[in-house]
C-alpha angles and dihedrals in degrees: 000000000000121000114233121246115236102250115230120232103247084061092048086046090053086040084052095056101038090051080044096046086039087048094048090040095058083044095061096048102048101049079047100239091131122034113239075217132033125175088226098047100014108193096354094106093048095050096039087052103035112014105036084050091046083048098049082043107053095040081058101046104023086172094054108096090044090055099052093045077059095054086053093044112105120236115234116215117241117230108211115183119021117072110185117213 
């Protein structure tokens, strides 16, 4: 396993605001007051609120999403002992 490099603070504090810009964008589209679509801009407001933040997100923290499938997964509980035959 791979021992985790301390972060520097300028990089927690670029981690903070994409997690805060993906959190107000989903905000925004789901109380409506932005269309995901528009006719003018057509998928602009969806990728500038979701995508651009998941980007920035995912170039910051690589590991993440394997780390929170690991959270979901369920632990299974090791039998030690009998062993039925």
């Amino acid at each position: 396993m791979r021992t985790q490099v301390p972060t520097s603070p300028h990089q927690q504090r670029l981690l903070g605001a994409a997690v805060l810009w993906l959190f107000a964008g989903s905000a925004l589209l789901l109380s409506t007051l932005v269309p995901a679509h528009t006719a003018l801009l057509g998928w602009t407001p969806a990728f500038w609120l979701l995508a651009a933040p998941l980007v920035v997100l995912l170039v910051l923290e690589p590991a993440l999403p394997r780390q929170l499938l690991a959270l979901r997964r369920p632990r299974r509980p090791v039998m030690c002992g009998a062993i039925w035959h």
